[in-house]
TIMI-2910 file (N, C-alpha, C, CB; in pm, 1 decimal, decimal comma, always signed):
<rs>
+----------+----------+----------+----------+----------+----------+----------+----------+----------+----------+----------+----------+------+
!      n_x !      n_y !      n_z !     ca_x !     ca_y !     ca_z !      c_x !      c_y !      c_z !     cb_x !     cb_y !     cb_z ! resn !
+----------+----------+----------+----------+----------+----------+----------+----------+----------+----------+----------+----------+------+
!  -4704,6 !  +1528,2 !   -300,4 !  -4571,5 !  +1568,1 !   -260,2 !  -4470,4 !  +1471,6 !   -322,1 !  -4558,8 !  +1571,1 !   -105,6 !  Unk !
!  -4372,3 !  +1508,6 !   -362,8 !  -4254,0 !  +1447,0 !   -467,2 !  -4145,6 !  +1449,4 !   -351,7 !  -4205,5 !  +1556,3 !   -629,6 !  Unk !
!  -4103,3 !  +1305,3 !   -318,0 !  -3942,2 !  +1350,0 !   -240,9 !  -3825,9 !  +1255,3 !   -290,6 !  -3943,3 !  +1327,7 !    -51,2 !  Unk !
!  -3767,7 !  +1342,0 !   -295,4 !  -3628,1 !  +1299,1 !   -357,3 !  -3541,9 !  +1288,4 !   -271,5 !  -3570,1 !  +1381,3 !   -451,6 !  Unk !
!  -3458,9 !  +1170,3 !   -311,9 !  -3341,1 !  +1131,3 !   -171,3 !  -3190,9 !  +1186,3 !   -275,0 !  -3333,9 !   +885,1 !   -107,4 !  Unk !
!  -3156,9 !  +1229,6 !   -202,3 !  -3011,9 !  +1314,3 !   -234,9 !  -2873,0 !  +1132,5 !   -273,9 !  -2950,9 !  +1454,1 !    -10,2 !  Unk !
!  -2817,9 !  +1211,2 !   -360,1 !  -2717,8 !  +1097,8 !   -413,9 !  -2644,0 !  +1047,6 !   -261,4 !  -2584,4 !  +1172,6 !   -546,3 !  Unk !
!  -2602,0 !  +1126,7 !   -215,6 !  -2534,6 !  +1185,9 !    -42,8 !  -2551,3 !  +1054,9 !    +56,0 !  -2653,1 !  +1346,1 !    +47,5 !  Unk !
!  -2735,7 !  +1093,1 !    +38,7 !  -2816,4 !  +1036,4 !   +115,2 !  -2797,5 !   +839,7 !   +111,3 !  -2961,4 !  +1103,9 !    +61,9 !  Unk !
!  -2842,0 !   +833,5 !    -22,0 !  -2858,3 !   +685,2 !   -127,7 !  -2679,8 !   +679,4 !    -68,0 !  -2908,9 !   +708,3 !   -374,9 !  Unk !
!  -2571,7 !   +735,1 !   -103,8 !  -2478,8 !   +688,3 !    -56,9 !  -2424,7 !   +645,8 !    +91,4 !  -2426,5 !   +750,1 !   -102,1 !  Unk !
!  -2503,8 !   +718,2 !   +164,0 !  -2457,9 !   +683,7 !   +308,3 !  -2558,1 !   +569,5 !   +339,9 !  -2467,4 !   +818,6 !   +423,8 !  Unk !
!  -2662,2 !   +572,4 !   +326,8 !  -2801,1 !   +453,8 !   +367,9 !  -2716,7 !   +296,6 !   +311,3 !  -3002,3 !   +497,1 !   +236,3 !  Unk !
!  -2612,4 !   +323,1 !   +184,3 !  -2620,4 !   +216,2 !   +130,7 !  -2505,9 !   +165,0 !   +218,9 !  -2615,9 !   +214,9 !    -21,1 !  Unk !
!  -2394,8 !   +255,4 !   +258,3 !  -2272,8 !   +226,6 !   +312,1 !  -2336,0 !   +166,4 !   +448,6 !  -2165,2 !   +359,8 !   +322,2 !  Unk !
!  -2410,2 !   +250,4 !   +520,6 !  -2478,7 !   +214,9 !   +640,8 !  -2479,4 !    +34,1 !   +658,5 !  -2640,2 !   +285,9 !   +627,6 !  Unk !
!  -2578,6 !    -74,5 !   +590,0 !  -2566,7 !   -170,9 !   +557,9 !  -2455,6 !   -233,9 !   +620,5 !  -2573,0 !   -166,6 !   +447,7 !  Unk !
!  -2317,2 !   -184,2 !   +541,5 !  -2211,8 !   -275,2 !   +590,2 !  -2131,2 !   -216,9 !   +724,9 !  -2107,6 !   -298,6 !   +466,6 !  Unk !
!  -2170,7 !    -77,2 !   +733,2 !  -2112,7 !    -25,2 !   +923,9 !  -2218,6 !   -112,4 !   +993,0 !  -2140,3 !   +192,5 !   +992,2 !  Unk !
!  -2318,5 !   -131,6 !   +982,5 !  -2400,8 !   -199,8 !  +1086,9 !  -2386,3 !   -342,7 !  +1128,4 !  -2525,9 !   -190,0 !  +1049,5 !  Unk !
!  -2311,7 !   -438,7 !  +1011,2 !  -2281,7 !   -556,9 !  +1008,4 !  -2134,3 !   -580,8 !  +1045,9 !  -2318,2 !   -602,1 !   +889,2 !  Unk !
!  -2064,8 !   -483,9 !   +967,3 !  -1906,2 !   -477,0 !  +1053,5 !  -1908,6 !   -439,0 !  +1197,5 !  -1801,6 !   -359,3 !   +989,3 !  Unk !
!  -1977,1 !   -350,1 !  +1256,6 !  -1998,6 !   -255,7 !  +1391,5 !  -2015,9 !   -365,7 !  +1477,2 !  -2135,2 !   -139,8 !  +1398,6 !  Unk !
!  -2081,4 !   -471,6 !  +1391,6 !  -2111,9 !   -607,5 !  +1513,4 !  -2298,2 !   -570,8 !  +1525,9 !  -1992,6 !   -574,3 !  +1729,9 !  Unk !
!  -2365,4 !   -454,1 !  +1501,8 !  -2516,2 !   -473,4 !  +1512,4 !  -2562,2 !   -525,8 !  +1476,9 !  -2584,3 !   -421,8 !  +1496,7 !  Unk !
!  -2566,9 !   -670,0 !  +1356,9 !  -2646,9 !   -703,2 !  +1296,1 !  -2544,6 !   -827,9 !  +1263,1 !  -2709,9 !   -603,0 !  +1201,5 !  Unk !
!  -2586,0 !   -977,4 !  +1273,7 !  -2484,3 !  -1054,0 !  +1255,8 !  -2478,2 !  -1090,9 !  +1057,9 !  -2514,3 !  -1194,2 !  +1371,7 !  Unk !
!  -2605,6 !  -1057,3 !  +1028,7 !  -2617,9 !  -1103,3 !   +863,4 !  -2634,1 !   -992,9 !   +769,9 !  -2747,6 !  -1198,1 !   +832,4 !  Unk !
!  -2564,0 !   -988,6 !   +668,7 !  -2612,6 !   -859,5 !   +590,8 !  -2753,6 !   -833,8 !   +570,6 !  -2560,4 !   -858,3 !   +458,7 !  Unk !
!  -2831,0 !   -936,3 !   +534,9 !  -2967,8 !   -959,2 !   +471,6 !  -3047,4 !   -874,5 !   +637,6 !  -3011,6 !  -1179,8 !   +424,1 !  Unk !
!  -2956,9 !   -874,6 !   +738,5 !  -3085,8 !   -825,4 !   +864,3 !  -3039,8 !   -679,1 !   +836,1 !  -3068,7 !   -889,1 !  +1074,0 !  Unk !
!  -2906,0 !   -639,4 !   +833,9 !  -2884,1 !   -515,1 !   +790,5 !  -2935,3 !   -432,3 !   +705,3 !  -2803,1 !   -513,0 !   +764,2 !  Unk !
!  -2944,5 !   -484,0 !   +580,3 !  -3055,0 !   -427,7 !   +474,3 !  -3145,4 !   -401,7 !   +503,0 !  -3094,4 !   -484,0 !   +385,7 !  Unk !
!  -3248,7 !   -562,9 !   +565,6 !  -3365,2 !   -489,2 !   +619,7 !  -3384,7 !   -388,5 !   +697,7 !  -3422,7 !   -548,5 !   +668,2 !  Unk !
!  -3268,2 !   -378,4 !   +785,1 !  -3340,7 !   -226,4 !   +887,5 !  -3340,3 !    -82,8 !   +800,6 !  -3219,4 !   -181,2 !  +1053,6 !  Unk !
!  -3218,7 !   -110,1 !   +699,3 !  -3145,6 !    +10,2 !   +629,0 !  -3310,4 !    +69,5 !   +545,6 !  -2980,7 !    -56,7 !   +493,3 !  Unk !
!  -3319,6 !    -89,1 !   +493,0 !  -3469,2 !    -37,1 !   +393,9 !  -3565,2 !    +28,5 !   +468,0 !  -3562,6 !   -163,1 !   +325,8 !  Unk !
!  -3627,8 !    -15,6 !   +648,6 !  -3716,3 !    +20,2 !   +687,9 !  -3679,2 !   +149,2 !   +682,8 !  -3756,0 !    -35,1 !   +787,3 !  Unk !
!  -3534,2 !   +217,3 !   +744,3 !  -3550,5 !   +359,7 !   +728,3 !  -3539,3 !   +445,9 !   +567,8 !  -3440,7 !   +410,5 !   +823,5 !  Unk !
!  -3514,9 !   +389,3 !   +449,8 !  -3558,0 !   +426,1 !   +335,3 !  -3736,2 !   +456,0 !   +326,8 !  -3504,3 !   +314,2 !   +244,2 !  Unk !
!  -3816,1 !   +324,0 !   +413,6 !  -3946,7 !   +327,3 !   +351,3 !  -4004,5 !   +452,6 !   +468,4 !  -4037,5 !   +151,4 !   +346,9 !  Unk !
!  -3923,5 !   +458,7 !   +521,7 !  -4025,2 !   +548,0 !   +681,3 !  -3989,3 !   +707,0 !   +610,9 !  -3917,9 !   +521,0 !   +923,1 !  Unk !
!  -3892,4 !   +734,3 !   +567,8 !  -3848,4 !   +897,3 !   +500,7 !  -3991,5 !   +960,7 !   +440,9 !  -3714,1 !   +884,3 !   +342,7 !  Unk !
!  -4036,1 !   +886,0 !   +337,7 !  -4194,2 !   +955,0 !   +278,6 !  -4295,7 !   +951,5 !   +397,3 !  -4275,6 !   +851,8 !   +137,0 !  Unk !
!  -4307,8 !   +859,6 !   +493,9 !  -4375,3 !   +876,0 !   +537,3 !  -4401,6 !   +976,5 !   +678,7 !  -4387,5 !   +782,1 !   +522,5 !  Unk !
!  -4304,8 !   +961,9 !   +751,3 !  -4250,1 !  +1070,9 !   +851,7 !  -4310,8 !  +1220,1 !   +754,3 !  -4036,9 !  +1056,6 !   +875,3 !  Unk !
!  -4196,7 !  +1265,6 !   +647,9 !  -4211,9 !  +1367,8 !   +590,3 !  -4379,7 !  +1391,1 !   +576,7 !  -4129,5 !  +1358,1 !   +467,0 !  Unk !
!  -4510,7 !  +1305,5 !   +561,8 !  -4592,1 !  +1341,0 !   +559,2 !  -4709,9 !  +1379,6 !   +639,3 !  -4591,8 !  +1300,6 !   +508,4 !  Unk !
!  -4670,8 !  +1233,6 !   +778,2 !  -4716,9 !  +1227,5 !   +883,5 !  -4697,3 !  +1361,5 !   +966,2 !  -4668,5 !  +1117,3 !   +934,0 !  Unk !
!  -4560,4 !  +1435,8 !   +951,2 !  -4539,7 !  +1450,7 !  +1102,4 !  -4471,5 !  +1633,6 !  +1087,1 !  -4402,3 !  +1298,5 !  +1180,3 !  Unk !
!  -4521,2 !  +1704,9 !  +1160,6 !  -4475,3 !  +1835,1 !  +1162,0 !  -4317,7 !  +1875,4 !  +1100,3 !  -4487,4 !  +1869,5 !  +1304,9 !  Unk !
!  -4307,0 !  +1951,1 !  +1025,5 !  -4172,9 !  +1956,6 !   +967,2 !  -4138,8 !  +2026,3 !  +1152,4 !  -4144,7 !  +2078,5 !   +780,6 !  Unk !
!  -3979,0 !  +2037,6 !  +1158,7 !  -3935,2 !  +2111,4 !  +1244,4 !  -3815,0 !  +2224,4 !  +1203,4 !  -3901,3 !  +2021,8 !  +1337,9 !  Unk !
!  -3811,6 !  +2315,4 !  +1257,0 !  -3679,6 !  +2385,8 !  +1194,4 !  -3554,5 !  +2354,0 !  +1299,4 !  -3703,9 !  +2569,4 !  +1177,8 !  Unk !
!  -3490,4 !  +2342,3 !  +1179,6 !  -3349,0 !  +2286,4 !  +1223,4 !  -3288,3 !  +2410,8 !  +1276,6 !  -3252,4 !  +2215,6 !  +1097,3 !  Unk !
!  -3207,6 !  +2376,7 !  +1421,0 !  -3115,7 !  +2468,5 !  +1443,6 !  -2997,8 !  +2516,6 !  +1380,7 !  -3087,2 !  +2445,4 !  +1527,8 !  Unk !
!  -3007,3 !  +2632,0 !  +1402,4 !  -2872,9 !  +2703,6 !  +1312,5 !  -2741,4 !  +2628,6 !  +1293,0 !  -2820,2 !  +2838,5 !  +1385,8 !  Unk !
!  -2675,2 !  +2556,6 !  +1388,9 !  -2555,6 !  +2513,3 !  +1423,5 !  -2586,9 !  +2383,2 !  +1282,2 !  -2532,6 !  +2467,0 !  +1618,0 !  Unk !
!  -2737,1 !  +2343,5 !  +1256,2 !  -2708,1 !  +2213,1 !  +1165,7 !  -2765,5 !  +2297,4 !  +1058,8 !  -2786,4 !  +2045,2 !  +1201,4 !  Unk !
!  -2805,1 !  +2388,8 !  +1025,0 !  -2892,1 !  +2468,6 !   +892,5 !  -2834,7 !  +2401,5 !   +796,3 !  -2876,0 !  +2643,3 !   +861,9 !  Unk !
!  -2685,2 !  +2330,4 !   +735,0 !  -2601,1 !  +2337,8 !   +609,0 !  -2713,6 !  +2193,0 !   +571,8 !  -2384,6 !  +2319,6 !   +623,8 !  Unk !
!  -2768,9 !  +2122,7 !   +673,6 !  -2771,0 !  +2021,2 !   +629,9 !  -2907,5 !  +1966,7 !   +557,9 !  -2727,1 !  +1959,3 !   +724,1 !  Unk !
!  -2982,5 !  +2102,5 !   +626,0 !  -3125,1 !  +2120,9 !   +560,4 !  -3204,1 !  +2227,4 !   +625,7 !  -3211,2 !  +1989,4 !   +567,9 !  Unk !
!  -3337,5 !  +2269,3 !   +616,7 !  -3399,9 !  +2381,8 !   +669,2 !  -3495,4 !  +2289,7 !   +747,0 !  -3462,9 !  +2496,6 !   +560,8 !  Unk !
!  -3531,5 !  +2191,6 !   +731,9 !  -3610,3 !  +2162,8 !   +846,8 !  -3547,2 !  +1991,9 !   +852,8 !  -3802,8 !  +2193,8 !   +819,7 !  Unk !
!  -3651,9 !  +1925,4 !   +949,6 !  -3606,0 !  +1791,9 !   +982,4 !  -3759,1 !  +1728,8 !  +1004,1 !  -3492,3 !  +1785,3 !  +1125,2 !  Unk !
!  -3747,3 !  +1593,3 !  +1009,3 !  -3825,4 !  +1520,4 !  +1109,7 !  -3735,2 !  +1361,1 !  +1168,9 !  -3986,6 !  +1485,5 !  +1023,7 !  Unk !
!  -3798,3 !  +1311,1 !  +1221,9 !  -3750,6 !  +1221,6 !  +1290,7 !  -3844,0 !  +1040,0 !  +1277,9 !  -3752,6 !  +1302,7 !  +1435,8 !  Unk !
!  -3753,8 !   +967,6 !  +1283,9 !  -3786,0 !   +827,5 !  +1259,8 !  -3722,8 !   +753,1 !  +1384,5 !  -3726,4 !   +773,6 !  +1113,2 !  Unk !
!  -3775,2 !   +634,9 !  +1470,5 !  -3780,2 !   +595,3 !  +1563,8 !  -3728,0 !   +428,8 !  +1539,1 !  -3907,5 !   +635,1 !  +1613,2 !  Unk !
!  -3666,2 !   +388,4 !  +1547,6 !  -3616,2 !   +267,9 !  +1509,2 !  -3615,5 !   +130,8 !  +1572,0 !  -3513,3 !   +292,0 !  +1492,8 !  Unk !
!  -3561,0 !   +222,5 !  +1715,5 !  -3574,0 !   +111,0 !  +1835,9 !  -3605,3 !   +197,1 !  +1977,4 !  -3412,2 !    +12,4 !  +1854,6 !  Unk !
!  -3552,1 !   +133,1 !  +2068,4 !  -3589,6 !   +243,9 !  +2221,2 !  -3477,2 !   +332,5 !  +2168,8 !  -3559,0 !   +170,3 !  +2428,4 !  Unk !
!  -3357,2 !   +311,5 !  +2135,3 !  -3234,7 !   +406,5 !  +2175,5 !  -3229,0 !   +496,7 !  +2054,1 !  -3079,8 !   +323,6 !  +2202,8 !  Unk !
!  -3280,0 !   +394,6 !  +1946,7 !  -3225,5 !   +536,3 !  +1786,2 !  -3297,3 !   +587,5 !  +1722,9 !  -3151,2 !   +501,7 !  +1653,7 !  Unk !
!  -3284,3 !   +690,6 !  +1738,7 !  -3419,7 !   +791,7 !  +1657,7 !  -3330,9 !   +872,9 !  +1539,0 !  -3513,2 !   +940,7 !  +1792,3 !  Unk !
!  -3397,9 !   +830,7 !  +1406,1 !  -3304,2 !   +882,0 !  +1304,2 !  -3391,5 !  +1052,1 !  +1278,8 !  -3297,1 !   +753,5 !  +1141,1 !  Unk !
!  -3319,1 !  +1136,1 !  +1207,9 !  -3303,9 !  +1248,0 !  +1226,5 !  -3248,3 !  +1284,8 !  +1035,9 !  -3197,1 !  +1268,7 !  +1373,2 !  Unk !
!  -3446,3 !  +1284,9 !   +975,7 !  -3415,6 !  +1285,0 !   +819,8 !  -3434,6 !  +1458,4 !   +800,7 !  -3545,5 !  +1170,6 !   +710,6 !  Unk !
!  -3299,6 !  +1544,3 !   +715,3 !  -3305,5 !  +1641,2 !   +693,6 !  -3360,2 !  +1730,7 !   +593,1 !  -3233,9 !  +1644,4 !   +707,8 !  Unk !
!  -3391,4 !  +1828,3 !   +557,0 !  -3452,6 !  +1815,4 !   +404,4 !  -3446,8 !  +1973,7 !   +384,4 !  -3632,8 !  +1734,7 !   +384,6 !  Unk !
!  -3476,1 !  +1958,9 !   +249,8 !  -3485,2 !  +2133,6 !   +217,0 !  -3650,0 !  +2083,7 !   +113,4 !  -3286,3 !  +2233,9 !    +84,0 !  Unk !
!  -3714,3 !  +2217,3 !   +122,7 !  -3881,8 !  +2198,8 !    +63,7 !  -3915,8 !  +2329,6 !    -25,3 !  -4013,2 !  +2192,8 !   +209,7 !  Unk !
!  -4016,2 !  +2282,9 !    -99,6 !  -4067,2 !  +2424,5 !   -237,4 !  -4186,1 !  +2340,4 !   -238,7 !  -3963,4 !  +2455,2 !   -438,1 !  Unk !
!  -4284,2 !  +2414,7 !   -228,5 !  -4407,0 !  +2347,0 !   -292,8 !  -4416,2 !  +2240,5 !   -266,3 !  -4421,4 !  +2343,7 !   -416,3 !  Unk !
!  -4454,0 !  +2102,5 !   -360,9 !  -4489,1 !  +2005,4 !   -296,7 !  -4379,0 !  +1894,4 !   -339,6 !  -4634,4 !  +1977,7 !   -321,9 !  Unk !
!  -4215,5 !  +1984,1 !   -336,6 !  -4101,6 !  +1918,6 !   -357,0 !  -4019,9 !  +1951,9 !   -249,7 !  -4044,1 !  +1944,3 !   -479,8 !  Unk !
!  -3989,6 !  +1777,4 !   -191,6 !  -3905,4 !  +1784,7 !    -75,2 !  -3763,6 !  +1713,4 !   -139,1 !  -3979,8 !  +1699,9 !    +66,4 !  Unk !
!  -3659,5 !  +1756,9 !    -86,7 !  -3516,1 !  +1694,9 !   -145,2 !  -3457,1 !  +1677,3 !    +33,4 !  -3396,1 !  +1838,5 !   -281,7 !  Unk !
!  -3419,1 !  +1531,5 !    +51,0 !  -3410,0 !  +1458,3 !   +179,6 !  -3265,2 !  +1489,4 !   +174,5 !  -3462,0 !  +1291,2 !   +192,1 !  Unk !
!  -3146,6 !  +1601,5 !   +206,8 !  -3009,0 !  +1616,5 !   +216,9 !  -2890,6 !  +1577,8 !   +320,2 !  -3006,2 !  +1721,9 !   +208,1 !  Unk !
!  -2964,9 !  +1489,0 !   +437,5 !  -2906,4 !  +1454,1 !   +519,4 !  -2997,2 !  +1337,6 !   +601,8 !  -2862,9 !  +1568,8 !   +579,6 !  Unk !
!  -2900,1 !  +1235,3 !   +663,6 !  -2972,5 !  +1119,0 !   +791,0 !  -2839,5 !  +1114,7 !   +851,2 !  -3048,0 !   +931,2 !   +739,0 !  Unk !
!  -2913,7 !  +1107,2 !  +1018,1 !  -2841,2 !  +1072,2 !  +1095,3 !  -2864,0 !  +1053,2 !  +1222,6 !  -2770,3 !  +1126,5 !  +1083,0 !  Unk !
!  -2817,0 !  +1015,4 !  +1324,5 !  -2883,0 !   +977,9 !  +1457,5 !  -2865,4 !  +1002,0 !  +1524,6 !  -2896,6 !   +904,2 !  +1502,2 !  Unk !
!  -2906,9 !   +980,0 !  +1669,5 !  -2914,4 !  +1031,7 !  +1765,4 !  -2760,4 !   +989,1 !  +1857,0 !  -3053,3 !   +994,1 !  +1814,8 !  Unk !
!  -2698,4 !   +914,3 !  +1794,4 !  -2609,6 !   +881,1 !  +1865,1 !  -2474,1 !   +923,6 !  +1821,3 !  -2623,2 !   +760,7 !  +1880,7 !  Unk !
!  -2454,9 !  +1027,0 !  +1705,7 !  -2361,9 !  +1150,1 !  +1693,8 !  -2350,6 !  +1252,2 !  +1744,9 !  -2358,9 !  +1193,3 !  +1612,4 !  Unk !
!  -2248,2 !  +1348,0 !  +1797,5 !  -2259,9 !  +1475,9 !  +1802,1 !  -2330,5 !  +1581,3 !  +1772,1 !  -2203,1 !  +1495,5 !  +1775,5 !  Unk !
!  -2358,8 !  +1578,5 !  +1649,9 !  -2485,2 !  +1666,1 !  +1588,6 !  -2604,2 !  +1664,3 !  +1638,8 !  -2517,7 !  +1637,3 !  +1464,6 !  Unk !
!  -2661,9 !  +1547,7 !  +1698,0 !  -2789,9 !  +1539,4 !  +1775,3 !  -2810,2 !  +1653,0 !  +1915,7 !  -2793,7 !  +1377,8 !  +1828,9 !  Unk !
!  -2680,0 !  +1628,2 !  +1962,3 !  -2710,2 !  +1731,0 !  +2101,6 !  -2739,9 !  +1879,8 !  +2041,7 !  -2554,7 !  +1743,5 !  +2221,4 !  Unk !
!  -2741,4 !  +1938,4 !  +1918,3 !  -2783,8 !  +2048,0 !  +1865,8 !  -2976,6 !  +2001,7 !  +1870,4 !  -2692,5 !  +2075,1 !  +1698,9 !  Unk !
!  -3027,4 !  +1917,3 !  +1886,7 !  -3159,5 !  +1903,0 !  +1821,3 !  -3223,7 !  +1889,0 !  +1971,3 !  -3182,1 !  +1762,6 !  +1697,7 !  Unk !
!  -3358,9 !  +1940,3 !  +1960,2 !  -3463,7 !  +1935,3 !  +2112,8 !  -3510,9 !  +1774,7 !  +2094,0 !  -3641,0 !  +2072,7 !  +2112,8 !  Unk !
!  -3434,1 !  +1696,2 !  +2154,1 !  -3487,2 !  +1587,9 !  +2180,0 !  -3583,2 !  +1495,3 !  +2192,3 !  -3471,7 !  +1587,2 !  +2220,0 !  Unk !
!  -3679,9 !  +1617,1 !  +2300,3 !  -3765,6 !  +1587,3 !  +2354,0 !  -3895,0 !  +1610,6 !  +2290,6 !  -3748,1 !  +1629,9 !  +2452,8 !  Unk !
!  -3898,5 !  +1676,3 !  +2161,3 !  -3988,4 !  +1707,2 !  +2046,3 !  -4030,8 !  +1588,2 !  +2017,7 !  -3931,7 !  +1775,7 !  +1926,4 !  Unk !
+----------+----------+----------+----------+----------+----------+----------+----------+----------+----------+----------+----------+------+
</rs>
């Protein structure tokens, strides 16, 4: 399986970094990165481990299915994707602690 992270994607993960260190979560960039990377390295693997799910209609633009990455107790990231064969293209991340989440079964 081939997965490709969307320019979108690479752009928000990278911006992420400095919201997490400005936001006050993270007092050093270097701890910021690291978490940013763990959820870069967890995307292939989720996608392989773990049941695709279909995304509800209200989020469809953002991909046809999803899975989910677990970070800490409170944030469970929420990687989106569109799939062909054994090509996945990753078109959206985001968490549980936006608006968009209350569209998703949680409890999955």
């Amino acid at each position: 399986m081939t997965v490709i992270i969307s320019p979108d994607v690479i752009d928000y993960l990278e911006n992420l970094v400095f919201t997490l260190r400005d936001k006050g979560y993270f007092n050093f960039l270097e701890d910021a990165e690291e978490y940013v990377d763990k959820i870069y390295d967890a995307i292939p693997v989720a996608l392989q481990q773990q049941q695709h799910k279909q995304t509800p209609e209200e989020l469809i633009k953002y991909g046809r299915f999803y899975v989910t990455y677990n970070t800490a107790n409170r944030t469970t990231w929420y990687i989106f994707f569109a799939r062909s064969d054994e090509r996945i293209i990753v078109k959206f991340v985001t968490n549980n602690h936006v608006y968009n989440a209350g569209f998703l079964n949680l409890d999955d």
